[in-house]
N, C-alpha and C positions, 0 to 999 in steps of 0.2 A: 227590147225592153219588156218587163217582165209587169203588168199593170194590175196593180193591187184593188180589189173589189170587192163585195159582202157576198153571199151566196146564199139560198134556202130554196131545201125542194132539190130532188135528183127524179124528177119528173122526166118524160119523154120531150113535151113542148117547152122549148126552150124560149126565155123570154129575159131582153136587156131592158134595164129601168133606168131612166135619166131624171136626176134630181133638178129643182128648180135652181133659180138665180140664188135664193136665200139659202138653200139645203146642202145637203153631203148624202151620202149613200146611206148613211146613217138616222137621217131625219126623215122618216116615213111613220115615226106612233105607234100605237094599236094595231093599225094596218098591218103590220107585219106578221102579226099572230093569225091573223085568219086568213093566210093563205096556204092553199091546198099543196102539200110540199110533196104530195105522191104524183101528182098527174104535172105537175109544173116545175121546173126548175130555173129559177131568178138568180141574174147575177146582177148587182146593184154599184155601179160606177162611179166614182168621185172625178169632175175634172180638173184637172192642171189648176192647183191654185187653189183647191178647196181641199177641206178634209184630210185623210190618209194623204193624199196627194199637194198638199199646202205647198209645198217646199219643191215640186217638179216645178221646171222654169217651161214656157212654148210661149206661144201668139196667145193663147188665149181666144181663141174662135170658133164659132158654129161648126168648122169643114175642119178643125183641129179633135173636137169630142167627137167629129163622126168618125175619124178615121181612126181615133183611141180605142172607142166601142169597137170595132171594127175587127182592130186588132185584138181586144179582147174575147171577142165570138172567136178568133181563128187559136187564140190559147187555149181557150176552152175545151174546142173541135168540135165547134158546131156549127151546122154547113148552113142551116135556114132557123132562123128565130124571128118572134115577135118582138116590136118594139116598146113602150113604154116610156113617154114622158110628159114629166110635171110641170108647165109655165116654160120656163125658157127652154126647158129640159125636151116640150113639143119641138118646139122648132128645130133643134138637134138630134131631133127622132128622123123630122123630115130630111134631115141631111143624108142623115143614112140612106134611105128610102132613093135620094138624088143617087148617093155615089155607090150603089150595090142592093138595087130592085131584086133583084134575082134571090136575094137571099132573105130577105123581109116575108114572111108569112101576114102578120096582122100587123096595123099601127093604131097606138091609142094613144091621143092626144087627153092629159087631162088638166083642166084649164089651161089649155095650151096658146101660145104667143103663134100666130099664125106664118104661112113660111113665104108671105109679102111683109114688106116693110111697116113697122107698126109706130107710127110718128107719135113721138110726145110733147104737147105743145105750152107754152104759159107757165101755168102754176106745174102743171104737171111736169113737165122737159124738168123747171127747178128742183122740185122733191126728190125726183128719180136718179140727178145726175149729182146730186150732192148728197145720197144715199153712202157712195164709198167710205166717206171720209167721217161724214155726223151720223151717229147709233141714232137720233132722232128723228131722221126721217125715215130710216127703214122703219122704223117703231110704224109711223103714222103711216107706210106704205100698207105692212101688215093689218094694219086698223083699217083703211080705207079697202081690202080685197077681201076682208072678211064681212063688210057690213056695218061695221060699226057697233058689232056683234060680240067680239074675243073680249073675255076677263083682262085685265091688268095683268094679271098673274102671268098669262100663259102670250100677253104681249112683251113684256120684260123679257121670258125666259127666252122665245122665239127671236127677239133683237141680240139680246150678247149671245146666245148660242152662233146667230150669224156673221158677230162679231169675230168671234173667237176660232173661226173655223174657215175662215177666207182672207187670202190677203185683197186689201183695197188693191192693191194694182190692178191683177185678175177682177177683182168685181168691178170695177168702173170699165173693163177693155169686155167684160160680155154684153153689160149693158148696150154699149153702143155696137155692138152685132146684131142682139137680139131684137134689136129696133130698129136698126138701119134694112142690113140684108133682105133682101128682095131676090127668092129664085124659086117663086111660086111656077114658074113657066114650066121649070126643068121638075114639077113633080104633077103640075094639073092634066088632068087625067087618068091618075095612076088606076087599075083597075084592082087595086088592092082593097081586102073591107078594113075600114077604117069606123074607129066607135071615139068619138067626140063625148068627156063630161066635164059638165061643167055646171059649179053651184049656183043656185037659184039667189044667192045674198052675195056673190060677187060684183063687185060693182067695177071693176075692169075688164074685166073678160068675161063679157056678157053672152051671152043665149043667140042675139042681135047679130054681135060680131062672130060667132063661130058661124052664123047664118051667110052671112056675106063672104068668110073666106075659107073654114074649111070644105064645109058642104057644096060650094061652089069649086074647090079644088078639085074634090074627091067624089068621083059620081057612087062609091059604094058605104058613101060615109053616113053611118046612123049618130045623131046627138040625142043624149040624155042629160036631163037635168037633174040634179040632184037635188033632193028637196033637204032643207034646214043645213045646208052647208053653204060658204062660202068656197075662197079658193084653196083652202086646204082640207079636201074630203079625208086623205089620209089620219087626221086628227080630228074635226070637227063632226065626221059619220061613216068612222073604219069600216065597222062591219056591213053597211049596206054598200059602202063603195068596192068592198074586196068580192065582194058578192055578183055583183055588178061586175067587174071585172071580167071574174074568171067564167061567168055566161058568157059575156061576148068572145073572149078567146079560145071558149071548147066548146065553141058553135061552125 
């Protein structure tokens, strides 16, 4: 199967990007202008059920985008790359990482969903799991990870573009992956460097909890905060996070 994806940059270091729960390969901003396309080469993935790839049928699983990515690195013909992913997009950075160490160079988790079980309880479990189906609470999802911070404008466009580019099946069957799965065992201790960011106006994926489980996973794991961003640094502070970046990856 032949697995369609965005590209920039015919760099040496080769680097796979995973988009979030809300995103497509397509939804990275500004961010995509300022990366350095001579020293890096990005190939940007949709999984099963989003984007380009809307209309592929699978599981819809963490260990289904590792092994897609997977197979995308060996289309490509690339023998060892960095990873890259965004929110749920981390956690299926870590997969890879579980099912083909050897070929991982760097991993960068940004505001990443950790790779133990991330329970959502109450009010919250409600918001999140009736996200598939009502545009308004993704709205109020994106409101609450940004701070309480994002324009109207750029919350409207961020919910139907989500709409529009996912099937609810697919997004209610990653939800309950990306929350459930628990195989932090099969990646703690990995001696890979590993660079943790995550916005200082995020109010889910906090500073706190990367504290507790990536840097506890990963004994070479450096966190950065980002300042005036929430969970969408790609849009909310491109150029300091693409910056940010590519220091920790041509280090």
């Amino acid at each position: 199967m032949t697995i369609s994806h965005r590209t920039i940059g015919s760099g040496a270091h080769k680097v796979l990007v995973l988009h979030d729960w809300f995103g497509t390969s397509a939804a990275w901003g500004q961010f995509l202008d300022h990366l350095d396309p001579e020293e890096f080469g990005y190939a940007f993935l949709d999984y099963r059920g989003y984007g380009d790839r809307r209309d592929v049928t699978g599981e819809f699983t963490l260990a289904e985008i590792a092994s897609d990515a997977l197979a995308l690195a060996d289309q490509l013909g690339w023998d060892t790359f960095s990873v890259v992913g965004h929110s749920m997009g981390g956690k299926a950075a870590q997969r890879i990482l579980a099912q083909s160490p050897q070929r991982v160079r760097k991993l960068v988790g940004v505001a990443p969903v950790p790779a133990s079980a991330y329970a959502l309880d109450g009010d919250a479990y409600e918001l999140f799991h009736g996200a598939a189906q009502n545009p308004a609470h993704r709205r109020a999802i994106l409101d609450l990870v940004t701070g309480h911070r994002a324009c109207d404008r750029w919350l409207d466009a961020m919910t139907s573009r989500s709409v529009a580019v996912s099937r609810p099946g697919a997004f209610a069957a990653y939800l309950t992956e990306w929350t459930s799965q628990d195989f932090a065992a099969k990646v703690a201790g990995s001696p890979h460097p590993v660079k943790v960011f995550v916005g200082e106006h995020d109010l889910a994926l906090t500073p706190d909890a990367m504290r507790s489980t990536w840097l506890t996973h990963y004994p070479q794991a450096e966190l950065e905060v980002l300042a005036n961003s929430g969970h969408y640094p790609m849009y909310e502070v491109p150029v300091a996070f693409a910056t940010a970046l590519e220091r920790f990856l041509r280090t």
